[in-house]
N, C-alpha and C positions, 0 to 999 in steps of 0.2 A: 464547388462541392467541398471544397475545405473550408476549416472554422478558426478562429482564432489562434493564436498561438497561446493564450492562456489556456483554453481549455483541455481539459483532462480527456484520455482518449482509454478505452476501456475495450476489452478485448476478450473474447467470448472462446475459448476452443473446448473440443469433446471429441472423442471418441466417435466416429461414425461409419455406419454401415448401410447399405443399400442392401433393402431386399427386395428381389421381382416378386410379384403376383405370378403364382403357378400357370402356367400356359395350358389354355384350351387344348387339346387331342383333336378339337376340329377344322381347325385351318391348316394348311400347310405352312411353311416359315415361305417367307416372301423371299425375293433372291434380286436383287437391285442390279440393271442392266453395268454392263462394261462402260465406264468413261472415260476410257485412258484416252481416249481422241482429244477427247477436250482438259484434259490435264494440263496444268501449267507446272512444270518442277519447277523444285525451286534450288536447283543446281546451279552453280554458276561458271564460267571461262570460255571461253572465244576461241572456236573453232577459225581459224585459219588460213585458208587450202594457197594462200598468195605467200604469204610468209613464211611457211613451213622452213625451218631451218635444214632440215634434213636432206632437203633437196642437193642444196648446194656441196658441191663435189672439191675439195679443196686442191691447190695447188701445193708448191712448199710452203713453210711454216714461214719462211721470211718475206714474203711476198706481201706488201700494204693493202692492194684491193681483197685481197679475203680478211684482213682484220673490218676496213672498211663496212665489207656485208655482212660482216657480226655484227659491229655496231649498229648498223643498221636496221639489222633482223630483231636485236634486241629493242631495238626505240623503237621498231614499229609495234611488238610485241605490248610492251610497254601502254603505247596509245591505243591497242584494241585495249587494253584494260580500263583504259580511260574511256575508250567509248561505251565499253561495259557499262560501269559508274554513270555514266552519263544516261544512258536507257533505265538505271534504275533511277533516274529520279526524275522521270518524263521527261527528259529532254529528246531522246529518239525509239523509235516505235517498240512493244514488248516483245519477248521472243515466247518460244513455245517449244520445243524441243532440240536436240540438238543438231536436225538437220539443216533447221529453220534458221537457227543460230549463224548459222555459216552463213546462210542466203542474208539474212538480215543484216549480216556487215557489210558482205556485200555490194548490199541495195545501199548502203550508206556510206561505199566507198566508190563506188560508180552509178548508183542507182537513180530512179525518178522516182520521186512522192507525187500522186495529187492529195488533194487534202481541198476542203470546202469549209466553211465555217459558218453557221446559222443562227438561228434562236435556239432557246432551251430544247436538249433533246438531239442538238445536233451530231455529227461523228467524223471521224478525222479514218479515210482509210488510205494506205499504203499498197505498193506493188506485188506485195506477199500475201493480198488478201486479208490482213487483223483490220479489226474494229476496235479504235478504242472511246474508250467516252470523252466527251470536251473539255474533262478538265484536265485532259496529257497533252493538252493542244501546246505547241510550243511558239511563246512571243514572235512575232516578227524579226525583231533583234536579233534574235536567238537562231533563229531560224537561217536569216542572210549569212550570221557566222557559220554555221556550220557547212553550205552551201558551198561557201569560199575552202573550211579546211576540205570537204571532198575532193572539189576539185583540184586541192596541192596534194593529198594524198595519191590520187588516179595517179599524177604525172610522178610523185616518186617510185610509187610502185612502177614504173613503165621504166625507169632509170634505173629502178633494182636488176628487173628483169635483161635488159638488155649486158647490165655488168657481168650478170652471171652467164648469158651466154658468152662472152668474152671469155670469162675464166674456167669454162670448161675444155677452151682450145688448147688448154698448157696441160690439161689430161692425157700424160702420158705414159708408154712402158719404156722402162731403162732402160731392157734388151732390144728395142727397137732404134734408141738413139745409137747404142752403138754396134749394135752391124752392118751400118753404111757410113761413110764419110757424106753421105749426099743428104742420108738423114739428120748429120749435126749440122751441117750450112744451114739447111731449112728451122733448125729450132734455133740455130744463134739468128739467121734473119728473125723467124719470127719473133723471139726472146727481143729484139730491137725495137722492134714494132710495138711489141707488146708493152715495152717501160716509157715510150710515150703515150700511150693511149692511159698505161695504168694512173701515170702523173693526174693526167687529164682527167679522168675518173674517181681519183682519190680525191681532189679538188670538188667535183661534184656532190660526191659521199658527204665529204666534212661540209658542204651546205646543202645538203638535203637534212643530216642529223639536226644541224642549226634549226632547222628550219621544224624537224617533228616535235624538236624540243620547244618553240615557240609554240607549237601549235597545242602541247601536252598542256603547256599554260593558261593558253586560255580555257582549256576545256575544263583545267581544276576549275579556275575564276567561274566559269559559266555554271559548272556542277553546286560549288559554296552557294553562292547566289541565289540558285535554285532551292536550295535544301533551308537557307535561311529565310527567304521567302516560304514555303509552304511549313516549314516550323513554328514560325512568327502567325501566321494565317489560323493553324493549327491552335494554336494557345489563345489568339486572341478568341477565337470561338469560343474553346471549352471555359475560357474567365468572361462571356459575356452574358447579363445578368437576365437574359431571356432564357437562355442553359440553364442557369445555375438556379434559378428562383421557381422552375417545375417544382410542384411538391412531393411529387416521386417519380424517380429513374428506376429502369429497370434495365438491365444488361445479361446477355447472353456471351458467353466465350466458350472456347475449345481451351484443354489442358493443355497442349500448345500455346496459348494466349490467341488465339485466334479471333479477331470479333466474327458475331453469327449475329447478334439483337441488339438494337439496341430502342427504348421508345420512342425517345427523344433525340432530335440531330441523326447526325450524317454518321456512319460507324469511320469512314475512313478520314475523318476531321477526330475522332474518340482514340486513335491507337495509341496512343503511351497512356491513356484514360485505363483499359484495358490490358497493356504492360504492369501496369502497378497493381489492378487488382489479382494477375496471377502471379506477379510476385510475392503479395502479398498471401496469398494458399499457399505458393510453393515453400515459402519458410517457415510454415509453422507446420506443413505437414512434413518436412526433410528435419524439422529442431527438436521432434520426439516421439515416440513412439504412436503410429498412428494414431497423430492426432488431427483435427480438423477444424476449420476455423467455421466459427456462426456468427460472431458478431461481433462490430468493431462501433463503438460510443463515441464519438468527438463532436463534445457542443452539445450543439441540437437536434445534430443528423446523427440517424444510425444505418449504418452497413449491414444488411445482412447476407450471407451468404449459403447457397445450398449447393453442395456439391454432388454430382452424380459421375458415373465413372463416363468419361469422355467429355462431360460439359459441365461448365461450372456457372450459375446462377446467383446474381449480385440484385439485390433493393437498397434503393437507396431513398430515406424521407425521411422528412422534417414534423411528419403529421405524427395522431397520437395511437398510430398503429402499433401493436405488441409483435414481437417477434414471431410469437405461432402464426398470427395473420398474415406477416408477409411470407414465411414460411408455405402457408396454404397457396397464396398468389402466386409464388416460384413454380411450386408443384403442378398448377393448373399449367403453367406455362412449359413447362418440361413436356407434360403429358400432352401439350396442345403438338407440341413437334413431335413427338412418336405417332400423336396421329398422322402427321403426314408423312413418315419415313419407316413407322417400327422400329422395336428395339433392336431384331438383330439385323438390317440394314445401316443403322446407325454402327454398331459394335465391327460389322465390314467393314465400314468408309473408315474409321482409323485404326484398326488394325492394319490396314494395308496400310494408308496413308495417314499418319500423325498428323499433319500440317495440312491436310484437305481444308477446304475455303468449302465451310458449310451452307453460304449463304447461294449458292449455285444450285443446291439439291433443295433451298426455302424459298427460291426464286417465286415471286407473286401469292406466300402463302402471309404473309407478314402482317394484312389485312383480318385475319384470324386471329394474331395475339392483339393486336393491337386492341380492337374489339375486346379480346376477351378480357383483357385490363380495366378497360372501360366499364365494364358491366359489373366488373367483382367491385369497381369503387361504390356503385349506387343500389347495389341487389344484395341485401343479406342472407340468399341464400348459399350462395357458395363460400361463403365462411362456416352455415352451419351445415354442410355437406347435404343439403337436401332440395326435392326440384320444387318449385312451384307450381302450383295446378290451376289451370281455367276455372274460376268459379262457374260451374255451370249443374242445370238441372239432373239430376242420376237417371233419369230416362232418356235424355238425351245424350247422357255420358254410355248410356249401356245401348244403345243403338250403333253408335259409332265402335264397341268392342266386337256385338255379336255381327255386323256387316262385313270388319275384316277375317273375323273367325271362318263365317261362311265362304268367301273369296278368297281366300288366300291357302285354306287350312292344306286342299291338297297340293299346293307347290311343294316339292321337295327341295330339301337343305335351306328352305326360310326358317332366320334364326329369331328376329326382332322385326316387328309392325310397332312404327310410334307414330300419330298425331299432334302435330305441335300446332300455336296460335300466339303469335308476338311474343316469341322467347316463353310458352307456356304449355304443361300438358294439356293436353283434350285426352288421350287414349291411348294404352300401350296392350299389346302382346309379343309371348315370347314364348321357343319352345321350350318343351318341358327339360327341367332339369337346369336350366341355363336363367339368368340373373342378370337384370340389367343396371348395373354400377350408376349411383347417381353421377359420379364422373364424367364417366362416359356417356351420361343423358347429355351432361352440361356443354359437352364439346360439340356435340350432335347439335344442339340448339344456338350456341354458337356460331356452328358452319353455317346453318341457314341463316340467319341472322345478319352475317357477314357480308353475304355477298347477295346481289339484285338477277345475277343473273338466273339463278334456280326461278325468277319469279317471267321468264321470258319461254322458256320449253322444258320436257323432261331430261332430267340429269343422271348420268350415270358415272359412278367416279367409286377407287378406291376408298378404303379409310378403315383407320386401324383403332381399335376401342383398346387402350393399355390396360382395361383391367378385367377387359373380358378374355383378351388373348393379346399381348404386345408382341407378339412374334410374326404375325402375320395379319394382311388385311382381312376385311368383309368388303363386298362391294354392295353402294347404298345406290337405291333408285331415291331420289327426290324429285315430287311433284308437288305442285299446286292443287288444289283440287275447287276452287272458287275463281273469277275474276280479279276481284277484289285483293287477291291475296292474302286472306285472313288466316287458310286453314290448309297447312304442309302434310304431306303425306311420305314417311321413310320407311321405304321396306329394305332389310339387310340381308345379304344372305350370302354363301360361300361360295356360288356358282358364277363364274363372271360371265357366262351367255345365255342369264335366265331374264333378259333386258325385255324381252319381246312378252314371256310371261306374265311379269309383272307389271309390265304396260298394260297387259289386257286387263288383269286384277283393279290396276287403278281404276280402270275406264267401267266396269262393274261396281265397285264401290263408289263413283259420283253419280252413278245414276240409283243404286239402293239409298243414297244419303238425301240426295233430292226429293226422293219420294216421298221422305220423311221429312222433310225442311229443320233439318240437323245442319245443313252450312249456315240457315239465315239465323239458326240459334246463337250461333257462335259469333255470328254476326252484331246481334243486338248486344251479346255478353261484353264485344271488344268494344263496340259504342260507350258501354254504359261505363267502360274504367275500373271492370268489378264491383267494391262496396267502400264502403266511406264507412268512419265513426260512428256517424249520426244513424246510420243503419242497424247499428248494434246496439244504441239506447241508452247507453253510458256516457254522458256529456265529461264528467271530470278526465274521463280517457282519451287520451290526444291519441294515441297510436302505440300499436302492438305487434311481436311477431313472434308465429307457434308453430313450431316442427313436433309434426305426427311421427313418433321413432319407429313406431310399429309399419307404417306406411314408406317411411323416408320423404314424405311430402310436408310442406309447409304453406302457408299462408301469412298474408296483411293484406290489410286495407287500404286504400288509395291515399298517401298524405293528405291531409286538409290542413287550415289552418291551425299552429302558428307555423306548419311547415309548406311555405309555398314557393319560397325564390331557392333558386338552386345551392346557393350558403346556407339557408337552414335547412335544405334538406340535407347536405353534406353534413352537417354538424351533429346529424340526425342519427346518419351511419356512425359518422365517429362515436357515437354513445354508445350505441350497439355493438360496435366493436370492442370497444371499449370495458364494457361490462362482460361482454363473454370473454374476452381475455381475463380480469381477475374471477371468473367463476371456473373457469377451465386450467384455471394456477396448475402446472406440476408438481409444483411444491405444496401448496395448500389447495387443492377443489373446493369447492362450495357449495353446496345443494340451493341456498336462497340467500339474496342481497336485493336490500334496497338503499339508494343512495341520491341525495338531494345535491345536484348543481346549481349556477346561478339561473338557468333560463327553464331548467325542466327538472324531476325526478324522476326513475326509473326504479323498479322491480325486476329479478331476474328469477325463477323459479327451474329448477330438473327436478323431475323427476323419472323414475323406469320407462313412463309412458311416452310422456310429450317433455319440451324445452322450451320454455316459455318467459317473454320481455315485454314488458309493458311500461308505456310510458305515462309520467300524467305533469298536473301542474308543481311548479315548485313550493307552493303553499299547501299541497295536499300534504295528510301526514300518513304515516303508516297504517294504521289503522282502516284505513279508507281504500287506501290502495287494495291494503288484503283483501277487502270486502268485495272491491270493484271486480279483483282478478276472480272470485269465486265466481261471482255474475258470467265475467265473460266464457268460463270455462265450459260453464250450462251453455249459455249461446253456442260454444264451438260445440259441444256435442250435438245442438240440436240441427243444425246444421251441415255435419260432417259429410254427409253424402255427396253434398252441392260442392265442399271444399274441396276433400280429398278422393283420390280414389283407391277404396277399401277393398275391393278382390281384383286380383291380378289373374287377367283370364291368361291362358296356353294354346297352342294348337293342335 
């Protein structure tokens, strides 16, 4: 990810502010269950209960074996800290609280492990019940050492123990020595007794310390080793030129630095990748007055950055995306995880806990960004915030409205009825008063999209629309409603045991939809690819896209040639992208641009109504183009029925 050392590196900050979208009055705030079970602190020191200094009840001050069990308390002391150090860098099993803490040394100061080793996927568990993943698995080598220092540990602590009962027998009261002469015989015997045995004992001491101090040795040696092993591992990744030559990273962190996303690679091979970029916010927002970092230039790559309060959003690429674009792509991806958490579940998990490991509450949703990355590189409608529509017949579009109207209308608290077909509207409703966010269509389509399994039986699951209400869910039924799986059916709504309901709704609408052969419509539609060029009659027109503002819906035509291998379609989007970033200048807007590259030229037109890009050959000239764009303008009107859908029915 770095460039040159000649290159000039350029650095973006502003002033920034986050504002919510006003929260619906009809859901209630979500309330995210207790997870303190599975909390890992990240507290650190070693509980004890063998060592405890406290215990030991001293004799006089001149006595060797109590200096002895100091020394000794101390260097055992010592080496739990090394075994500490030593669990932090997977050398022996994680802890998890601090009862567990105690058990866990333990288990590693007299303990059994089993432990199994497999194929990918396999897991390593210990006598305390954790699971860890295979890559804490510890060497063989490694493994024999420690093995051995346990077993010298057991046998000093057995040698601690027995000293100390010894030296509790010199635990005496002075009034007791002297009110009998029969009680000083018995302390000068035993005072006799006792300075050979202490000889004998101090002798022990001074080679048991030898001996913890040998063993503190190896465990540094075995710790180094480790730490410069998965370092060295660590960096050769992130400098290997399968990493580094993606043409765009995307990254997720917590203001803690915490990784949450990452697109590309392993997050826990990325952490100092993720150190430096919140180092990187943390000192331009501490160097002046709320300030914020957006974009850092070196080379050829640019950094950009969006910061939201608790997470901070990093793109990183080489391509010829403008900053508002990747800006858009963060945003999708922010609001893709509020769908699955909400805003004030999110705003709980670090208010309690700063350091929460976010990737445990995104566990198996990761399939959702990923996708939804995917889709903004090759769909220009989510750059220009609008959905795409199933080109299809307006009788068959107004079939599939007034069916769920009828079926659905008296459910109460249903809020949204959408019909989707390959990432495409067929048909929406909504109740009155309420507005369905193309955002929130796009996450919707999405979800489906995302995952095979909606395509096996009906689904029932939360899911939070950020801009219709990011404080709380809607819970979505998703059906199929063909075989084939052509034609999705999302009914939303605020009641989470209206499941049975809307089962029966669905099951009413495939058979009102059959009778009409509205599925096999949709059917031949998804066959046919939509429409091509050559359908619209304009040959000098390679390809064009036009967002209805009035509607929020958009349209194009299926690529033809010169765009058919996935490089020139890519090249395709870059253009588009391209041209709407300088028509959409902050600094200077533009209402119309036309401009001639080496392989194509393009036209960009806004107006009040529609937003409109067309492309043609690079030998056309202006003149031409204008001409063509007026032609296509008459076709999309004449049209428009079949493209978009112009009345938003209600229930």
């Amino acid at each position: 990810m770095s460039s040159a050392a000649k290159d000039d590196i350029l650095v973006d900050i502003s002033d920034g502010h986050n504002h919510d979208e006003p929260n619906s009055p009809l859901i209630d705030q979500n309330k995210i269950p207790n997870d303190d079970t599975n909390d890992c602190p990240e507290s650190s020191g070693v509980v004890n209960s063998h060592l405890d200094s406290s215990v030991l009840k001293g004799t006089s001050s001149g006595t060797p074996t109590r200096d002895q069990i100091e020394i000794l308390t101390e260097s055992q002391m010592e080496l739990g800290k090394e075994l500490e150090a030593c669990e932090a860098s997977s050398l022996l099993p994680p802890r998890h609280s601090e009862e567990r803490r105690t058990r866990s040394l333990m288990q590693v100061l007299g303990g059994v492990e089993d432990s199994w080793e497999g194929g990918e996927g396999s897991v390593q568990i210990d006598t305390l019940g954790d699971v860890t993943p295979k890559h804490r698995h510890r060497s063989r080598s490694q493994g024999g050492v420690i093995n051995q220092i346990k077993q010298d540990i057991k046998k000093q602590m057995t040698s601690v123990e027995s000293l100390k009962k010894s030296d509790s027998v010199l635990s005496f009261s002075t009034d007791e020595v002297g009110n009998s002469s029969s009680a000083s015989a018995n302390v000068s015997e035993s005072e006799s007794d006792y300075e050979y045995g202490a000889s004998q004992e101090c002798d022990n001491s001074t080679n048991m310390s030898s001996s913890i101090t040998d063993t503190m040795q190896k465990l540094k040696i075995m710790r180094s080793d480790s730490l410069i092993s998965e370092s060295d591992s660590d960096l050769e990744y992130v400098q290997s030129d399968d990493w580094k030559n993606k043409r765009k990273h995307v990254f997720v962190l917590s203001e803690s630095g915490k990784p949450i996303y990452s697109r590309y690679g392993n997050e826990e091979k990325l952490v100092t990748v993720y150190g430096v970029m919140q180092a990187l916010v943390s000192f331009i927002a501490h160097g002046g007055q709320r300030d914020v970092l957006k974009m850092i230039v070196a080379g050829d790559r640019r950094f950009v950055f969006l910061i939201k309060e608790h997470l901070t959003l990093v793109a990183v690429t080489s391509g010829e995306e403008s900053v508002r674009h990747l800006h858009i792509q963060l945003n999708y991806v922010y609001n893709q995880i509020l769908c699955v958490l909400t805003l004030t579940s999110l705003n709980k998990i670090f208010k309690d806990r700063v350091n929460f490991d976010l990737r445990r509450m995104l566990s198996g949703t990761e399939k959702f960004i990923d996708n939804l990355l995917n889709v903004i590189d090759r769909d220009p409608s989510y750059i220009l915030g609008a959905v795409r529509c199933l080109p299809l017949q307006s009788s068959v579009r107004d079939t599939f409205t007034q069916t769920i109207v009828q079926c659905c209308s008296k459910v109460k608290d249903l809020v949204f009825a959408v019909v989707v077909s390959h990432n495409q509207l067929v048909s929406s409703v909504r109740m009155k008063k309420f507005i369905l966010h193309s955002l929130d269509l796009h996450l919707l389509l999405n979800m489906v999209q995302s995952s095979d399994s909606f395509k096996t039986a009906e689904s029932w699951l939360p899911v939070c629309l950020p801009k219709f209400d990011s404080s709380g869910f809607l819970y979505a039924y998703i059906s199929y409603l063909d075989e084939p799986c052509n034609t999705c059916l999302l009914l939303l709504t605020v009641d989470s045991e209206h499941f049975p309901i809307l089962s029966d709704c669905k099951t009413r609408i495939v058979e009102r939809l059959n009778r009409y052969s509205c599925l096999q419509s949709i059917a031949e539609s998804v066959s046919s690819h939509g429409y091509s060029t050559q359908q619209v009659g304009m040959p000098e027109l390679w390809h064009f896209v036009y967002k209805s503002k009035s509607s929020g819906h958009m349209t194009s035509p299926e690529p033809t040639a010169p765009y058919v291998t996935d490089v020139q379609r890519h090249r395709l989007q870059d253009l588009y992208m391209s041209i709407h970033g300088r028509m959409h200048c902050a600094h200077r807007p533009l209402r119309i641009l036309y401009q001639t590259y080496a392989y194509e030229s393009i036209l960009g037109w806004i107006t009040q109504g529609f937003e409109l890009y067309a492309v043609f050959s690079p030998l056309s000239d202006k003149k031409t183009a204008i001409s063509t764009v007026y032609k296509l303008l008459r076709w999309i009107k004449r049209e428009e029925s079949r493209l978009f859908i112009l009345n938003q029915s209600t229930f």
